[in-house]
C-alpha positions as CSV (number, residue, x, y, z in Angstrom):
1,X,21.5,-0.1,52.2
2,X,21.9,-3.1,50.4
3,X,25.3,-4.5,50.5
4,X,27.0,-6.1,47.0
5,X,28.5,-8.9,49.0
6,X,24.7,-10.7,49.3
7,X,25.4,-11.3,45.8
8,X,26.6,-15.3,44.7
9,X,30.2,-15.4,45.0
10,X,30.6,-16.9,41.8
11,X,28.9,-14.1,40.1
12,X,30.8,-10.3,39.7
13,X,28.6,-6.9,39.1
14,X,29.7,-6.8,35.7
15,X,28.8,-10.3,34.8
16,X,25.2,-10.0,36.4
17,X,24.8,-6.5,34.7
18,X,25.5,-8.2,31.5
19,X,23.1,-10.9,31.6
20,X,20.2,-8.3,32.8
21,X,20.6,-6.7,29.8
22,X,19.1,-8.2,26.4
23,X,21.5,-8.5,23.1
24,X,20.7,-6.2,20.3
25,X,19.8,-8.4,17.1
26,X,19.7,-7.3,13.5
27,X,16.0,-8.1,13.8
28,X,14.9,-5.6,16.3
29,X,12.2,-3.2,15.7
30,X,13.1,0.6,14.9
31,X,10.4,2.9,15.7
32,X,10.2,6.0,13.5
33,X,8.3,9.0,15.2
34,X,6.8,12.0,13.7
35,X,8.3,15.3,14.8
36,X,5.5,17.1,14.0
37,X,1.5,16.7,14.8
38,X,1.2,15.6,11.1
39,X,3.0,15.3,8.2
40,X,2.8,13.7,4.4
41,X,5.2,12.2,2.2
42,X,3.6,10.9,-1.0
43,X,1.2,8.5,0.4
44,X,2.3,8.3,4.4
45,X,0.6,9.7,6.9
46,X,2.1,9.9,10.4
47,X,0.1,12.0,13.1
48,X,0.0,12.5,16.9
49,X,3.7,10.8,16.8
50,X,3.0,7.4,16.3
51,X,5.6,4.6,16.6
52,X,6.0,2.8,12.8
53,X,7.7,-0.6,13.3
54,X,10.5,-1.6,10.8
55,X,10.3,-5.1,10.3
56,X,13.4,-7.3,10.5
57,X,15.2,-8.4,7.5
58,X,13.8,-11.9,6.8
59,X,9.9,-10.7,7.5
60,X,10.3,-7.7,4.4
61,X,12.1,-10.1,2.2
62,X,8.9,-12.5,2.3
63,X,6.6,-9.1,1.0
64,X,8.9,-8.2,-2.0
65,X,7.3,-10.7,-4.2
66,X,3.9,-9.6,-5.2
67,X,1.7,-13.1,-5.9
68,X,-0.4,-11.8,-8.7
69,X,2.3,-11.5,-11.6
70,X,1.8,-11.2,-15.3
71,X,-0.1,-14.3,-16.9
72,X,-1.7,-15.1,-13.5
73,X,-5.5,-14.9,-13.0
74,X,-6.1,-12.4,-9.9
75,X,-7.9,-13.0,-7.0
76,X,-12.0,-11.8,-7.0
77,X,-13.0,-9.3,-4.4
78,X,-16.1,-7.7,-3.4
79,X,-15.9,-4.2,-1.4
80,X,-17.7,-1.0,-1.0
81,X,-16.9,2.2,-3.7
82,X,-17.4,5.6,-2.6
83,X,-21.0,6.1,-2.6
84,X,-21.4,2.7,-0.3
85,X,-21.9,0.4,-3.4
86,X,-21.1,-2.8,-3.3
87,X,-18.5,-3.6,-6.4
88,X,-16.9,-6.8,-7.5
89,X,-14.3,-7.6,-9.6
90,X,-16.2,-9.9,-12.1
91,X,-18.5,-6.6,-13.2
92,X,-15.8,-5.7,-15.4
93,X,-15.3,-9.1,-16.8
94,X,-15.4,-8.7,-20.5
95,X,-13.6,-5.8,-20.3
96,X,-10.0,-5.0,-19.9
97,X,-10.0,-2.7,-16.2
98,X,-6.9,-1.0,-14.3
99,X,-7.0,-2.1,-11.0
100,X,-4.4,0.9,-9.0
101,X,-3.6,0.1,-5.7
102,X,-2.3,3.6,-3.4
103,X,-1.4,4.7,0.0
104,X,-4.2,7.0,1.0
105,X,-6.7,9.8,0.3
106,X,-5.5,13.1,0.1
107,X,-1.5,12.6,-0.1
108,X,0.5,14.3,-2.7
109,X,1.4,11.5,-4.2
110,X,-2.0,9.7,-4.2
111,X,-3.8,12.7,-5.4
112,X,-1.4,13.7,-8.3
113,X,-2.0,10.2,-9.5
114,X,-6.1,10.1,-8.8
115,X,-5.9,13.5,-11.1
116,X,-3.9,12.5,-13.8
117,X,-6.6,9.0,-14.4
118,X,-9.1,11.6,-14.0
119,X,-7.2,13.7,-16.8
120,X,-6.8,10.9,-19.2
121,X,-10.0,9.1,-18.4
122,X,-11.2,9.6,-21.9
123,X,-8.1,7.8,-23.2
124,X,-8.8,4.8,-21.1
125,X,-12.5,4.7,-22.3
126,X,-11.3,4.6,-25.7
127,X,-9.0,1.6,-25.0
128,X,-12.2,-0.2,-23.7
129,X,-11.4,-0.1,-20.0
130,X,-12.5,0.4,-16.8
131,X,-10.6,2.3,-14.1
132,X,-10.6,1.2,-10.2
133,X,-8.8,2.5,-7.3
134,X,-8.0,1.2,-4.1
135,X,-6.8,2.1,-0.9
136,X,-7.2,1.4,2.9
137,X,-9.6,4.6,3.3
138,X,-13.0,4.5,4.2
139,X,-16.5,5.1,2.1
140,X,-16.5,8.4,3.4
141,X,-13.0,9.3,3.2
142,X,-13.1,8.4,-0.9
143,X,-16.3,10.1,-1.6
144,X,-14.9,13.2,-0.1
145,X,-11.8,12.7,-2.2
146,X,-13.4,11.8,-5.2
147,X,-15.8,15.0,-5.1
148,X,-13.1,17.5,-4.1
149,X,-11.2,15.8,-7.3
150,X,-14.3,15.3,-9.5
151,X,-12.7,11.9,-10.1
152,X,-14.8,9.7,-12.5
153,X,-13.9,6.5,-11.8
154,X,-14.9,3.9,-8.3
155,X,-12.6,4.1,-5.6
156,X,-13.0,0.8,-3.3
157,X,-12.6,0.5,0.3
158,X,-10.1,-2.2,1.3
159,X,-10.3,-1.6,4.8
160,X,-7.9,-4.1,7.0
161,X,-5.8,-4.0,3.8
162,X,-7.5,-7.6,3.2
163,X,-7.2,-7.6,-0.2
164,X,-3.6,-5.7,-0.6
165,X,-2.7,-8.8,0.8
166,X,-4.2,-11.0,-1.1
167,X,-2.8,-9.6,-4.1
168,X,0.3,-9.2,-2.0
169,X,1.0,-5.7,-3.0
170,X,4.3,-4.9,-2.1
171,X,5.0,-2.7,0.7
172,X,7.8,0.6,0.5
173,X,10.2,1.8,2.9
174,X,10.6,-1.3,5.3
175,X,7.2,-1.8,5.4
176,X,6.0,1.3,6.6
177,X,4.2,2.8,3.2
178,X,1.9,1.1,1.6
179,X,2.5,0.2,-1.8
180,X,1.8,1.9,-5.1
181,X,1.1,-0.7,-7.8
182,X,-0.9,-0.8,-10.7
183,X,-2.3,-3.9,-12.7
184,X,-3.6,-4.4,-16.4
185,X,-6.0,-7.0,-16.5
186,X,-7.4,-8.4,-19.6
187,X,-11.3,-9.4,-20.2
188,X,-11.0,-12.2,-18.4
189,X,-9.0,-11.6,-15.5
190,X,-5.7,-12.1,-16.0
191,X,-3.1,-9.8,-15.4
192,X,-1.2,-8.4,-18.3
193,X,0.9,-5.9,-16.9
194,X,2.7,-4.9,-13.0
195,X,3.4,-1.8,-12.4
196,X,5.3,-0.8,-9.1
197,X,6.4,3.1,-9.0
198,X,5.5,4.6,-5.4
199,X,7.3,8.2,-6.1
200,X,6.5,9.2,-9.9
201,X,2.8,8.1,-9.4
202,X,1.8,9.9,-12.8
203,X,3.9,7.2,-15.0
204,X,1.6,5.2,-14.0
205,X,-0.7,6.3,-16.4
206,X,2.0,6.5,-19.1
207,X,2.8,3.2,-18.7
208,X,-0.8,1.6,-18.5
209,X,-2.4,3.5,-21.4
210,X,1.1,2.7,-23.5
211,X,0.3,-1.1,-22.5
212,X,-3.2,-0.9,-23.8
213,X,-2.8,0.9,-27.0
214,X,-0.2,-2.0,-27.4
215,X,-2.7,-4.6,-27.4
């Protein structure tokens, strides 16, 4: 049995005990776990208890501030809809077009929202513009969702969030839900109007199709 006296003389139990044992910061990671096998909440999925990190304080502050803001010209893309089609932001210059960025296929949230553009569709067509959605989902995963919904409009892959970041979406809840934003942008590109609501997804309908009548 090891005897405490082979420890330095200069150094007590309590003291070494301390130093062995790392100090909390306000920057350490939480990990939020599922309970269950799966569960939703508006546009989060968490399943098979996966860890969620939290973010420290100074790494959420630099995401609060999306970089494509009203009078700015927003960033091109190019990514695949739900039938595999390659789509590109420029096709709709010319036109105004709603570009709606959401958490994920088949959430409450994301789905009330898909269905109420679906429902006013014909409104938006009237106003002259197009509607796109967007979301980290697959092809396959959007097609499936847009048939089960009968949604009209192209739903683009953004997988790796690549473009979310680009248009630095702002993220919900520490980081851990993707965010729900919506932009107006005129025929030539630039953004008009910024929309962030992540849990009354239909209003943003009511606010988009009250901007474009507007104009």
């Amino acid at each position: 049995m090891a005897s405490i006296s082979s420890l330095h003389t200069n150094q007590t139990l309590p003291s070494l005990l301390h130093a062995q044992t790392p100090k909390a910061t306000l920057c350490q990671n939480l990990s939020i776990l599922s309970k269950s096998s799966q569960s939703h909440f508006h546009g989060l999925k968490l399943s098979n208890v996966t860890p969620v990190s939290v973010p420290c304080r100074s790494s959420v502050k630099s995401s609060i501030f999306a970089k494509v803001s009203e009078g700015s010209l927003a960033p091109p893309f190019t990514l695949k809809d739900q039938d595999g089609k390659t789509v590109s932001l420029s096709k709709f210059k010319g036109k105004p077009v709603v570009v709606y960025f959401y958490p994920a296929d088949e959430t409450p949230g994301c789905t009330k929202q898909a269905c109420a553009f679906r429902d006013s569709y014909e409104k938006f067509k009237k106003a002259g513009a197009e509607v796109v959605g967007i979301s980290g989902d697959d092809a396959a995963s959007h097609k499936q969702f847009a048939s089960k919904y009968k949604l009209p409009f192209s739903l683009l892959s953004d997988e790796g969030n690549k473009v979310r970041k680009e248009w630095g979406v702002p993220s919900d809840l520490f980081g851990a839900l993707p965010g729900r934003q919506t932009y107006v942008l005129d025929k030539n590109g630039v953004c008009r109007l910024v929309y962030n609501n992540q849990f009354q997804p239909e209003k943003h309908i009511d606010e988009t199709l009250k901007f474009l009548k507007s104009v």
